[in-house]
C-alpha positions in Angstrom: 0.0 0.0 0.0 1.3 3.8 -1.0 1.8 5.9 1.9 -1.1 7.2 3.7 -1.8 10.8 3.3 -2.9 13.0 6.1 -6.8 12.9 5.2 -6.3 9.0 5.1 -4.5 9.2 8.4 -7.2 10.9 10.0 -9.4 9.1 8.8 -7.6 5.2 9.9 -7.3 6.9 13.5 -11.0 7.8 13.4 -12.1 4.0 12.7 -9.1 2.5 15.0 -10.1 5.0 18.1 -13.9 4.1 17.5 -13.8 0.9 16.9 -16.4 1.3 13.8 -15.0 -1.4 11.6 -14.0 -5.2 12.8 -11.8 -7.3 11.2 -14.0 -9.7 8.8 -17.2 -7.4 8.0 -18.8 -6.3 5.3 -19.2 -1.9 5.0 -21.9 -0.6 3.1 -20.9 3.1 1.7 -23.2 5.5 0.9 -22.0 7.3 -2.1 -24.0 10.2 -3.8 -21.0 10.9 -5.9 -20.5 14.1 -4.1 -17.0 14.8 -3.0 -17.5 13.9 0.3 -18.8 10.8 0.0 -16.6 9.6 -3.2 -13.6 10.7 -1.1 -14.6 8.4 1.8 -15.7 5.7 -0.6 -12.0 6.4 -2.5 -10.3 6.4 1.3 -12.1 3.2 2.6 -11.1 1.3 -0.4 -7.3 2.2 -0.1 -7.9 1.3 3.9 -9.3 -2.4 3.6 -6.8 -4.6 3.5 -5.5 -2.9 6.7 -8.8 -2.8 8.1 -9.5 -6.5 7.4 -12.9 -5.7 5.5 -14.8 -5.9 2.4 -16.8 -2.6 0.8 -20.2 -2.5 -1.2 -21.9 0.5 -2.5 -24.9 2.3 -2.9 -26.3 5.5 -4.9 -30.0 6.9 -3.5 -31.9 8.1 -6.1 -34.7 10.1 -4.5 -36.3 10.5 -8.4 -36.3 14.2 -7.5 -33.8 15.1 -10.5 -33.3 14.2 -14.2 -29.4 13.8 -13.6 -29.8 11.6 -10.9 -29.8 8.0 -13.4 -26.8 9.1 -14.7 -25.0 10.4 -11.8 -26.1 6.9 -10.2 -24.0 5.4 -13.0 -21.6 7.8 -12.3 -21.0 5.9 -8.7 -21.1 2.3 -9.9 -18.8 2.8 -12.4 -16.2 4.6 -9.7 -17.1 2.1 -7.0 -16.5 -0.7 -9.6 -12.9 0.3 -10.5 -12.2 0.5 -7.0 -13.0 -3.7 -6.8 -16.5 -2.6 -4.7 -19.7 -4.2 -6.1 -22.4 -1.2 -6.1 -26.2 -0.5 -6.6 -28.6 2.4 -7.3 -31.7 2.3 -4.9 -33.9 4.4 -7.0 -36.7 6.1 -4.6 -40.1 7.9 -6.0 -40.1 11.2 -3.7 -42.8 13.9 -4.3 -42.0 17.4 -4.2 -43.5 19.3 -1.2 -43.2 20.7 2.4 -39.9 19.9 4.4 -38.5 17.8 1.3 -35.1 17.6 2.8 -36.3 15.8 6.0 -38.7 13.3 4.2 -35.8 12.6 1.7 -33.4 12.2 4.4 -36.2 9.6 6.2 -36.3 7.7 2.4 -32.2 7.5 1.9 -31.9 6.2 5.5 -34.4 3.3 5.4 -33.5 2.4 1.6 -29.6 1.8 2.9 -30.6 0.1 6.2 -32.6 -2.0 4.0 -29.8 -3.1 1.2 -27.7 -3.2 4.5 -29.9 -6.2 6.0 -30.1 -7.5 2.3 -26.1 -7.9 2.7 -25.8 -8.6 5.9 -23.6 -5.3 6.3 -22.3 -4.5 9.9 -22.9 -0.8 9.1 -23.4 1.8 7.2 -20.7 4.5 6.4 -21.8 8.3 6.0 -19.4 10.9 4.8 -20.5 13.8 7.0 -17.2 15.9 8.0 -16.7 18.3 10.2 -18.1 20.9 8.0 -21.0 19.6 8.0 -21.0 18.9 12.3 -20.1 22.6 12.3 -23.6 23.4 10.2 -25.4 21.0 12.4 -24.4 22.5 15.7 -24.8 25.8 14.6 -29.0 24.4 13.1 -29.3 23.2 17.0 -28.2 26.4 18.5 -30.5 28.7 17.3 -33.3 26.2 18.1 -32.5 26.2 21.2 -31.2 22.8 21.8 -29.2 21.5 24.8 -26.2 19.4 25.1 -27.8 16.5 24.0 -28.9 18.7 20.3 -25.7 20.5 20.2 -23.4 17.0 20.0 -24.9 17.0 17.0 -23.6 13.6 14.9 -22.0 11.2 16.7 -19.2 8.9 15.1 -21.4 6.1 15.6 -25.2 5.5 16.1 -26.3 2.0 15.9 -25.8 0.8 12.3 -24.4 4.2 11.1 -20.5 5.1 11.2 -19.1 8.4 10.4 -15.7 8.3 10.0 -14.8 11.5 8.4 -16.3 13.8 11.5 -12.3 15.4 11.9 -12.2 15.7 8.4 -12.8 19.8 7.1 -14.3 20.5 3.4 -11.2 22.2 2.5 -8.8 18.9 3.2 -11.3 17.1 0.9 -11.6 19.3 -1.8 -8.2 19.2 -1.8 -8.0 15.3 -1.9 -10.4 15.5 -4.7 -8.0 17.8 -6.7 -4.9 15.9 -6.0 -6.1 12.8 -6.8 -7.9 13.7 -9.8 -11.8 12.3 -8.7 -14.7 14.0 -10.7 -17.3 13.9 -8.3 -20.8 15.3 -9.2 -22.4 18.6 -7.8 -25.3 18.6 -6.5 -27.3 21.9 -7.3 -29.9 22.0 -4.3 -26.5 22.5 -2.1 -26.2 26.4 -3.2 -30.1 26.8 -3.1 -30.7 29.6 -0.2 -34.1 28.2 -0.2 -32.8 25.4 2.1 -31.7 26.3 6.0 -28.6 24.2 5.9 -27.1 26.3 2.8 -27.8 29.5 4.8 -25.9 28.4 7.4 -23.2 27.2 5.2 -23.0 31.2 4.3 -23.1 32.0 8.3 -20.3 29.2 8.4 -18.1 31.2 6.0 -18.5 34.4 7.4 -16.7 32.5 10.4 -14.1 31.7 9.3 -12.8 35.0 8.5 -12.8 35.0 12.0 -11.3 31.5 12.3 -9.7 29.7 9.4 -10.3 26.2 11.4 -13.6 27.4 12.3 -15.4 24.1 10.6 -13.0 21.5 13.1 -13.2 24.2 15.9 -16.9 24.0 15.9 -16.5 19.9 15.7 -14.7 19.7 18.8 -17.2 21.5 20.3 -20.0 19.0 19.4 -17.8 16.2 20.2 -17.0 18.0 24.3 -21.1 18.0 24.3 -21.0 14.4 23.8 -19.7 14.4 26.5 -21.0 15.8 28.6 -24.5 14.9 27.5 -23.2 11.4 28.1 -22.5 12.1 31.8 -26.1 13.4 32.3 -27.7 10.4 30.6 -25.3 8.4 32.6 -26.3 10.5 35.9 -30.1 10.0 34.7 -29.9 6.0 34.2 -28.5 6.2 37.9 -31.4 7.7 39.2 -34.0 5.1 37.6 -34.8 7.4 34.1 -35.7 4.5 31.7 -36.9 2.0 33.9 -40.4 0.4 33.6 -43.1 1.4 35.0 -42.1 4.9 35.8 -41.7 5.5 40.0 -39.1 8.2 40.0 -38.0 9.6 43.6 -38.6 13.2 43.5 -36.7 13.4 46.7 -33.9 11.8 46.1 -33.8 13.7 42.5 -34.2 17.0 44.4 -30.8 16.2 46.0 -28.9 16.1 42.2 -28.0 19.3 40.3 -30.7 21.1 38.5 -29.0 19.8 35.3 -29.5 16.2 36.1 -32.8 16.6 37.6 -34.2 17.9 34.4 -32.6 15.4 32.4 -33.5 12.4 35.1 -37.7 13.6 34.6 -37.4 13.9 30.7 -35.8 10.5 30.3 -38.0 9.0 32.6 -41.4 10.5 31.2 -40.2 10.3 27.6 -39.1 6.0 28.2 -42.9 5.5 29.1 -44.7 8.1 26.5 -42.5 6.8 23.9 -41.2 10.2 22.4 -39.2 12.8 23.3 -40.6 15.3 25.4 -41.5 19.2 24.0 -39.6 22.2 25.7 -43.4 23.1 26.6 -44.0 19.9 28.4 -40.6 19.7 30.0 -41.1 22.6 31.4 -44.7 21.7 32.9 -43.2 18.4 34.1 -40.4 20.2 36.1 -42.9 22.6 37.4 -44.6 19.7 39.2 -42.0 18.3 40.5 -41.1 20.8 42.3 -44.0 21.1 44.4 -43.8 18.7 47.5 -47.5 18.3 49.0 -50.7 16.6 47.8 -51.8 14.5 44.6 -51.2 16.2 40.9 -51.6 14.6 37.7 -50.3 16.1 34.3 -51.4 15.1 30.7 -48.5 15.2 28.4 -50.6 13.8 25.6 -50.8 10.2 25.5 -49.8 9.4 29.1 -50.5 11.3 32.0 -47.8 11.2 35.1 -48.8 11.5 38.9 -47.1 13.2 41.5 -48.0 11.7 44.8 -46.1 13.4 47.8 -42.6 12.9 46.4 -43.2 10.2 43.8 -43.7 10.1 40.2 -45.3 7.0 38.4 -48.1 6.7 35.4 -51.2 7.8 36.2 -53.7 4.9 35.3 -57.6 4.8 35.3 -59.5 7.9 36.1 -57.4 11.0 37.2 -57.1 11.2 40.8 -58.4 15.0 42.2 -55.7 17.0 43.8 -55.7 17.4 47.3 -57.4 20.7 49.1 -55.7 23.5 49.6 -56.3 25.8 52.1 -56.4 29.4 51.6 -56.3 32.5 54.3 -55.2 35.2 52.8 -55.5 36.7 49.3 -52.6 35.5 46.8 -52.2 32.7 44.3 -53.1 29.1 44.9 -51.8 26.1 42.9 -54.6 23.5 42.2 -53.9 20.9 40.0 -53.1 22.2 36.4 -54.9 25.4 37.7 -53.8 28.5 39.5 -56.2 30.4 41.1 -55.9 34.0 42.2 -58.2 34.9 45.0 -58.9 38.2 46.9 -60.4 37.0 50.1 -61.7 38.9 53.5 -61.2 35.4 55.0 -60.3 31.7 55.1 -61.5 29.7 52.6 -60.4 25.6 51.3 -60.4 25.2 47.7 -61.3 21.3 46.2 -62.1 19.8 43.5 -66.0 18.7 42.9 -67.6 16.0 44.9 -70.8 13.9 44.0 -73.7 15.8 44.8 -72.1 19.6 45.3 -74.7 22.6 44.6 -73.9 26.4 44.5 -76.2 28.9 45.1 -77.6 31.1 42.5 -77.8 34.8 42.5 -81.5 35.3 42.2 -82.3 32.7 44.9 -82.1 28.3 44.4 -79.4 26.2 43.8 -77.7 24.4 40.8 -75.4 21.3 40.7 -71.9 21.7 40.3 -71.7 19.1 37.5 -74.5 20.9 35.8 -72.5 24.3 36.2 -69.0 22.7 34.7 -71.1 20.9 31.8 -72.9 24.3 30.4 -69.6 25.9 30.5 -68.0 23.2 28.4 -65.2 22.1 30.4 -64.2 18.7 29.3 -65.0 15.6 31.2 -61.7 14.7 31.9 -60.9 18.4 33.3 -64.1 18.3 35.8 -62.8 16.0 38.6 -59.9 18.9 39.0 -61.9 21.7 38.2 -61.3 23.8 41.7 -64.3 25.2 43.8 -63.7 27.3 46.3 -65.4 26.3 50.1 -65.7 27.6 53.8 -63.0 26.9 55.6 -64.4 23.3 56.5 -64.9 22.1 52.7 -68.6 23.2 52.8 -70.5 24.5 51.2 -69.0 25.7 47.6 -69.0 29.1 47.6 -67.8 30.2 44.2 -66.8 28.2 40.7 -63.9 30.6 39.7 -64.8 31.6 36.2 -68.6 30.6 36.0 -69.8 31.7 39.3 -70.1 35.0 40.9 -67.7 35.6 44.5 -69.8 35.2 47.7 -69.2 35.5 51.0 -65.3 35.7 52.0 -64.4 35.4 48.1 -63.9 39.2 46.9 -62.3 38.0 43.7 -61.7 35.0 41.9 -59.5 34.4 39.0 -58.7 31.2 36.9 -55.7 30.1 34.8 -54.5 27.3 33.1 -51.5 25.2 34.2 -48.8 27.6 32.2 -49.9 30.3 33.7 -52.3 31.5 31.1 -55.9 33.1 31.6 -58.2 29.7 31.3 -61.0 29.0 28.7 -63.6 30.2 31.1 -64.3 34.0 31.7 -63.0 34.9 35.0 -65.1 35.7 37.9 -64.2 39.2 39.6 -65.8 40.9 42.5 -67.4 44.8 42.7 
């Protein structure tokens, strides 16, 4: 074998300090004919017999452009006088919204399927650190944590990506020294897709930083990091296990960094997803609070905090626990707050079989009745707050759809985010 040159090197030592290739298997490389991709597919070729592996090939064709067939040629033909069988897995995309992520859905299950077909180990992408640089950068300004900001990892299950310490520069220059004629792909300079935006971001950069592409790969690669410790920190504390009983007490006693982390793993293990910023947020916001029964619907499953536990609520929602009230201020209920002015001490609880409130012009109505003519869904009436004497009886006031009686001066209702409720809220003269 020639002597290795310093993309080659990097490269080798990216594989060796991974461990993404074993001796004796069988690498499927995605090639779109691009330079990234035929450089790795030229690199990996020129690294096999050191390896101890075998290469196959494959072209997506996402049948989005008329130069696709050919350029899919294009790649068997290169992989070919390189000794690697190839394919073209032709896809039939439609244009429309968010093309970019539906066709990067399509490519990914077309190669994991001709990667079972072979009986691959894994799949090799040529993402570089140019293109970890544009990812990070994507993450940042939505807001994304450590977890977001790692951005590609050198390996994730069947996928390898050996080329993350690799800048465009070093392989464009590869591509010119070894005289490769990789195709262009047009859509790459359209400023109609975010990722070629933030390619012109990334060149502004590196007038400030020549190395800015690497730079900003480093910095994905110390996230993984420490995004690692915090999953790590998280599995300690239970996150993951089934059924979901997480020790709010115990997770009070960890840094507000692993606490956070600890509740989203945990919720989003059961609910199957990951968890909005919306709905981390609500989850963190329960548990914090120490006394009583709460449940919170996070669409799909609903979580209870009892005390200082968390499990899955199951069956009918359990009402949250009274609250007494003596003074004017702001009172947690459930999802609700409730803002009360008050001349005295009053209890607020949810509904119970059989509760009536008195009317203004003289008789009674039920409660149930009450919540049902304003609409409030079913599954929102056995937490619905009324507000009571001191002992729990009789309901004084339905904040919202009932005027203030007695000690109540003022009554107002909102939502568990702290925003006014669906009901009209009740004020005093």
């Amino acid at each position: 074998m020639a002597r290795l040159g310093p993309l080659e090197r990097t490269v080798l030592a990216a594989l060796q300090a991974g461990s993404l290739v074993a001796r004796g298997d069988l690498v499927l490389v995605a090639c779109s004919g691009g330079p990234d991709s035929l450089v790795l597919l030229f690199v990996l070729a020129r690294l096999r017999r050191l390896l101890g592996c075998t290469l196959a090939a494959a072209y997506v064709d996402h049948g989005l452009r008329p130069a696709a067939p050919r350029e899919g040629r294009r790649v068997v033909a290169a992989a070919e006088a390189l000794g690697v069988p190839a394919c073209v897995l032709a896809l039939h995309l439609r244009a429309g919204g968010n093309l970019m992520a539906r066709a990067r859905a399509a490519r990914y299950a077309a190669l994991e399927a001709e990667r079972a077909r072979l009986g691959a180990a894994s799949i090799a992408l040529a993402h570089t650190a140019t293109d970890q640089a544009e990812t990070l950068l994507m993450r940042l300004f939505d807001g994304s944590g450590s977890a977001g900001l790692s951005a590609m990892a050198p390996r994730r299950d069947r996928l390898i990506r050996p080329m993350l310490e690799v800048a465009r520069a070093q392989v464009e220059a590869f591509v010119k020294a070894h005289g490769l004629w990789p195709v262009r792909d047009p859509s790459n300079r359209d400023p109609a897709f975010r990722r070629v935006r933030v390619r012109a971001l990334l060149r502004s950069l590196r007038r400030l930083e020549p190395d800015a592409d690497r730079a900003l790969a480093r910095s994905a690669a110390n996230l993984r990091d420490d995004a690692e410790v915090l999953a790590w920190a998280s599995a300690e504390l239970g996150a993951g296990r089934m059924p979901l009983d997480l020790d709010l007490g115990e997770l009070g006693e960890r840094p507000a960094p692993v606490r956070a982390r600890a509740l989203r793993d945990a919720v989003a293990a059961v609910a199957g997803r990951a968890l909005s910023r919306r709905e981390a947020v609500a989850l963190a916001r329960l548990a914090d609070r120490t006394h009583g029964t709460e449940e919170l619907d996070l669409g799909g499953i609903r979580v209870r905090r009892s005390y200082r536990r968390l499990t899955e609520a199951k069956g009918p929602a359990a009402p949250p626990s009274p609250v007494p009230a003596a003074t004017s201020g702001a009172v947690r209920f459930g999802p609700h707050l409730v803002r009360l002015v008050l001349s005295g001490p009053v209890l607020v609880r949810a509904p119970r079989p059989g509760d009536r409130i008195a009317l203004p012009g003289g008789g009674h109505k039920k409660v149930s009745r009450v919540l049902a003519d304003a609409k409030v869904p079913r599954a929102d009436r056995p937490s619905f707050p009324l507000i009571c004497e001191p002992a729990g009886e009789p309901p004084l006031v339905v904040p919202g759809l009932s005027a203030p009686v007695g000690p109540v001066r003022a009554a107002e209702l909102e939502g568990a985010a702290g925003r006014p409720g669906r009901h009209e809220r009740t004020r005093g003269g």
